[in-house]
C-alpha positions in Angstrom: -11.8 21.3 -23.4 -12.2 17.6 -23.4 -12.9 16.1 -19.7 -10.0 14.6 -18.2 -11.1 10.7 -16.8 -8.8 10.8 -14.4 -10.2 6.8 -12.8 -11.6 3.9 -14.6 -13.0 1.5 -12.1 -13.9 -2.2 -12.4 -16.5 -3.9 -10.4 -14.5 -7.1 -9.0 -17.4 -8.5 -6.5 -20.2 -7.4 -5.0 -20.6 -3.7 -4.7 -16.9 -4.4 -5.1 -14.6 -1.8 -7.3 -11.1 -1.8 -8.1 -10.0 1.7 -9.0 -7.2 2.7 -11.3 -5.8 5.8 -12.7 -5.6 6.2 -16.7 -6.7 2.1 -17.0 -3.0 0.5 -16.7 -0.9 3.8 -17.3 0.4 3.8 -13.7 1.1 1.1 -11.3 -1.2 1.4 -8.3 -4.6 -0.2 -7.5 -7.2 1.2 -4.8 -10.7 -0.4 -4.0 -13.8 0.9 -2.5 -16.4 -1.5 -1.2 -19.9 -0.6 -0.2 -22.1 -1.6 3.1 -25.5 -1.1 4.3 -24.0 1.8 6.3 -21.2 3.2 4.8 -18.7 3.1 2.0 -14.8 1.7 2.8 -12.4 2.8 0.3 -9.3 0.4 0.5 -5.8 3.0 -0.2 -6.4 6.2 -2.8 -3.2 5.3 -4.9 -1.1 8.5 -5.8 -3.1 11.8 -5.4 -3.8 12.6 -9.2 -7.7 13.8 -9.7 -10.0 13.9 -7.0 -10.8 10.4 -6.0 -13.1 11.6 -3.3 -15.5 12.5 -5.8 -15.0 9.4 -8.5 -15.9 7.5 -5.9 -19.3 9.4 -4.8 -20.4 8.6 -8.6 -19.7 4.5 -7.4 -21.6 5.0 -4.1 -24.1 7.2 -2.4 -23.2 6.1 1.1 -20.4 7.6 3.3 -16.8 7.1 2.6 -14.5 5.5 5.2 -10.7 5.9 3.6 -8.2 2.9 5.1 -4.5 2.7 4.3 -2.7 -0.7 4.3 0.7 0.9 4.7 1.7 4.8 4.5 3.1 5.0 1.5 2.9 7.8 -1.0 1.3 5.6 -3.8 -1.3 4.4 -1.8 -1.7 7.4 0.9 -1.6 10.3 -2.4 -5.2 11.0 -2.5 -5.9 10.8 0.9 -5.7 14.8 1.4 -9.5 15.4 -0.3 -10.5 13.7 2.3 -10.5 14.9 6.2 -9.6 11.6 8.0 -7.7 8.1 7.5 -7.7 5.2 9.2 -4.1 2.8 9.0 -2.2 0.9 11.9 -0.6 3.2 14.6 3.0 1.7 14.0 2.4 3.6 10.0 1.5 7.1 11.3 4.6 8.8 12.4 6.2 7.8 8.8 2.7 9.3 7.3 2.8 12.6 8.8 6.7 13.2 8.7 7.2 11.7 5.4 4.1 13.6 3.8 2.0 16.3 5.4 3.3 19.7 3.4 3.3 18.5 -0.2 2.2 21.5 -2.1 -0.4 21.4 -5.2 2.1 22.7 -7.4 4.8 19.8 -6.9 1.8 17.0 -6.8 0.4 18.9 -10.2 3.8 18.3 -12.0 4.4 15.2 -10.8 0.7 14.2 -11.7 2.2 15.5 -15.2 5.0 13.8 -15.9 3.2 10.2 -14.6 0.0 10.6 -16.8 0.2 9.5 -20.4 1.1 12.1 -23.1 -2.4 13.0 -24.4 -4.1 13.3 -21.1 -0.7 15.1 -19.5 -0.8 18.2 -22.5 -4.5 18.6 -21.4 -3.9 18.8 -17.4 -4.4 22.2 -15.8 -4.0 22.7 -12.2 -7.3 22.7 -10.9 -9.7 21.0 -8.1 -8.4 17.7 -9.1 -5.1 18.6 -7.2 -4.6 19.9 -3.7 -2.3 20.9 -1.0 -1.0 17.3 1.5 -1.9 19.2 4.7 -2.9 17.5 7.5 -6.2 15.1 8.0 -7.0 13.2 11.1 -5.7 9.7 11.6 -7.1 6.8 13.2 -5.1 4.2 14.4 -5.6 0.9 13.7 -4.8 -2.1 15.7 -4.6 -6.5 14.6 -8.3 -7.7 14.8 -10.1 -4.8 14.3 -13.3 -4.9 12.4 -14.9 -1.9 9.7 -18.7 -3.3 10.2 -20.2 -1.6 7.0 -23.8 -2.8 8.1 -24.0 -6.5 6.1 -20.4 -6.9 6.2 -17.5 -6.8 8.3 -14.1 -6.5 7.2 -11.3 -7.5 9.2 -7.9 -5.9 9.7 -5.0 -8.3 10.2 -1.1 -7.2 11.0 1.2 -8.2 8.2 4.2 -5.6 9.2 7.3 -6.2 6.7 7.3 -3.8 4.0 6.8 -0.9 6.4 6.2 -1.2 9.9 2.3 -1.0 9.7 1.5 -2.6 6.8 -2.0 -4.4 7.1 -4.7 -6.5 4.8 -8.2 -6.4 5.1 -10.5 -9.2 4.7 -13.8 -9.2 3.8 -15.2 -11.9 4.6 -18.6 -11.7 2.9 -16.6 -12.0 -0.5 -13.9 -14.1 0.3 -11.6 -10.9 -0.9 -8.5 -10.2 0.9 -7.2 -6.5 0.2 -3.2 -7.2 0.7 -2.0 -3.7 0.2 2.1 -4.5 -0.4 2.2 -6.8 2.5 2.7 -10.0 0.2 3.7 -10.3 -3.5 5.4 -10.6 -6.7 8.1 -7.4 -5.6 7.9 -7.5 -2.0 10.4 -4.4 -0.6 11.8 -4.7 2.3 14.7 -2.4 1.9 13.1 0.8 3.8 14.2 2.4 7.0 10.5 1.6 8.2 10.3 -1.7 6.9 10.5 -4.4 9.9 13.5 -7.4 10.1 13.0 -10.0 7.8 13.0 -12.0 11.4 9.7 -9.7 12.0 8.5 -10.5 9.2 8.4 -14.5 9.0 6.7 -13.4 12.3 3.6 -11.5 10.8 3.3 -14.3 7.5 2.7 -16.4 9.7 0.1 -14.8 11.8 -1.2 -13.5 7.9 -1.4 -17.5 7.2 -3.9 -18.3 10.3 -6.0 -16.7 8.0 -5.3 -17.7 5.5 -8.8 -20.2 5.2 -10.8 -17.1 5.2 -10.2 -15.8 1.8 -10.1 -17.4 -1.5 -8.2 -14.5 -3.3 -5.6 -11.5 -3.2 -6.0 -8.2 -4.6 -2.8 -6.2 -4.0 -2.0 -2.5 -4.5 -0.3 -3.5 -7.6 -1.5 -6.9 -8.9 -3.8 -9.5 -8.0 -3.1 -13.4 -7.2 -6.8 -15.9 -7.8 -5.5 -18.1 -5.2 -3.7 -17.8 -1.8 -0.6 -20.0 -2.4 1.5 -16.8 -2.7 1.6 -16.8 1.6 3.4 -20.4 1.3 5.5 -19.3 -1.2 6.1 -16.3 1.0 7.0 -18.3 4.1 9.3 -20.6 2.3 11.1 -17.5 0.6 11.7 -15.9 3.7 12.8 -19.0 5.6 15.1 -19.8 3.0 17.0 -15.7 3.8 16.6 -16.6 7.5 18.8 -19.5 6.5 20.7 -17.5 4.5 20.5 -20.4 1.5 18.4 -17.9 -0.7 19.7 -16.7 -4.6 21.2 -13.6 -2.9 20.6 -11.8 -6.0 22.6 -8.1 -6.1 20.3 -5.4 -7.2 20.1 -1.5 -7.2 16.9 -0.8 -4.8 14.4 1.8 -5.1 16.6 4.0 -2.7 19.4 3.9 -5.0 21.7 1.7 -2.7 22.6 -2.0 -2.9 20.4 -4.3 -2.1 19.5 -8.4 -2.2 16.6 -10.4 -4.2 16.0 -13.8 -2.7 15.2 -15.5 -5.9 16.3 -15.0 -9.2 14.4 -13.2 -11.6 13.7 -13.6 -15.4 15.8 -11.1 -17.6 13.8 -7.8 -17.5 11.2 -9.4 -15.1 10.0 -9.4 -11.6 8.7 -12.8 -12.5 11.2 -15.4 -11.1 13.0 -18.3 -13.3 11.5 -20.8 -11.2 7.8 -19.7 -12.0 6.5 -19.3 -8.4 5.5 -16.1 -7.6 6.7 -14.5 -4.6 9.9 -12.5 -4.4 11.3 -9.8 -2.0 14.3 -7.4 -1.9 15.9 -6.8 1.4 19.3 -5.4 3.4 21.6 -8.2 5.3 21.8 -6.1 7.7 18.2 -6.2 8.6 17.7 -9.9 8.4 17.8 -10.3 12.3 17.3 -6.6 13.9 16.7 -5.0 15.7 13.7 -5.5 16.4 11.2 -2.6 16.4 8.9 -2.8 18.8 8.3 0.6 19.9 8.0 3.8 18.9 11.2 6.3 19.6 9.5 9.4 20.1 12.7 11.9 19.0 12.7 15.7 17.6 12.7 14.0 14.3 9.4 12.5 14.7 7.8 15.5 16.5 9.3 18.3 15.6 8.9 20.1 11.7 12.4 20.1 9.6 15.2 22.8 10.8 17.0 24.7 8.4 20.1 23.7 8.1 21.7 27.1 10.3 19.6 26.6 12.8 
């Protein structure tokens, strides 16, 4: 049997890859950038093949795996490896959202994503396994992953979900922006922040904004930075509540607003700019989460339902 390419990879940069599954066939992007010292693998996109070892045939150094935001199509392949790193306000979701997938659910899903040809050729072997537990870092605004000859930085962008962060390297000019800012920004989740919040963490994201000349998202890519102003104005204009207030169907399956109107069976927006979002009134303003609420939900495994 035929060898199933599970990744195609591209390099972007300097020792710089972006890393796909089946070339465009599904939506998520990862990256892995090597240093001197050690490898940093940027998200692992939706836990179909072993990315652990695609990537050891791109580098020979040790692989450090960061999330940008705890999400199942960017957190999927993070169970072949033992460890993570992402922003503490993320890991609750992560580990009560995820941990206890079995093989045989991420194997069929794996099979109705993939492309027919490749799908009628999957077995479930090595290139699947069990989401049990890993260890997870957390992350905090202004930490640094010093690979040896490069340092990239970690900078708080919370809006999508609650942790959400981009990484910038600054020896490429490359800023890794995860979902935090782009062309179908959700912010319809129980753990995404307040669209308040949000305006908040763009424009902290925007103080940086001088240190990168380029995005690479977990979905698309943007060759210039503009995208953050167009985000700011976006968000200002909900604040004010003078945005297009478009009705939608969100990824949840319950109502939810666009800020901009969209081109028929587009994300792209009739006004040509780039950034839009999706969001619930009711979390415009609050509240504001600022803490963690510690309760038997987050702690304790799922009861059955007589118990």
């Amino acid at each position: 049997m035929a060898e199933i390419a599970y990744f195609c990879s591209e390099e972007i940069a300097e020792k710089s890859w972006m890393i796909r599954n089946f070339g465009d066939a599904t939506p998520a992007i990862c990256y892995l950038v090597e240093g001197k010292d050690y490898s940093l693998l940027i998200d692992s996109i939706i836990g179909i093949g072993n990315l652990k070892a695609y990537c050891e045939t791109l580098t020979q150094k040790p692989i450090i795996l960061v999330n940008t935001h705890a999400h199942s199509d960017h957190v999927g392949g993070n169970f072949h490896f033992d460890h993570c790193y992402m922003h503490h306000r993320d890991i609750s979701f992560m580990q009560k959202s995820y941990v206890g997938i079995t093989k045989e659910v991420i194997f069929q899903t794996a099979k109705n994503m993939a492309p027919k040809e490749i799908s009628e050729m999957m077995v479930p072997d090595d290139n699947f396994t069990d989401w049990n537990p890993i260890k997870i870092y957390p992350l905090y605004d202004g930490d640094e992953f010093d690979l040896g000859d490069r340092k990239i930085e970690v900078v708080y962008v919370g809006g999508h979900t609650e942790g959400s962060i981009v990484l910038i390297d600054h020896k490429t000019r490359i800023c890794y922006s995860g979902d935090a800012c782009n062309g179908n920004t959700l912010l319809e989740f129980p753990n995404s922040t307040s669209i308040v919040e949000y305006m908040k963490n763009l424009l902290h994201f925007k103080e940086h904004q001088s240190e990168f000349d380029k995005l690479y998202g977990g979905h698309e890519t943007f060759s210039d930075t503009s995208i953050i102003d167009e985000a700011i104005e976006t968000v200002a204009k909900v604040i004010a509540g003078t945005d297009d207030k478009c009705e939608e169907t969100g990824m949840l399956g319950t109502p939810v607003l666009y800020a901009a109107k969209k081109k028929k069976d587009s994300y792209g927006r009739e006004d040509g700019k780039r950034f839009n979002m999706s969001y619930v009134p009711s979390q415009i303003y609050g509240p504001a989460k600022t803490k963690q609420v510690l309760d038997a939900k987050q702690l304790l495994p799922a009861q059955p339902n007589n118990q």
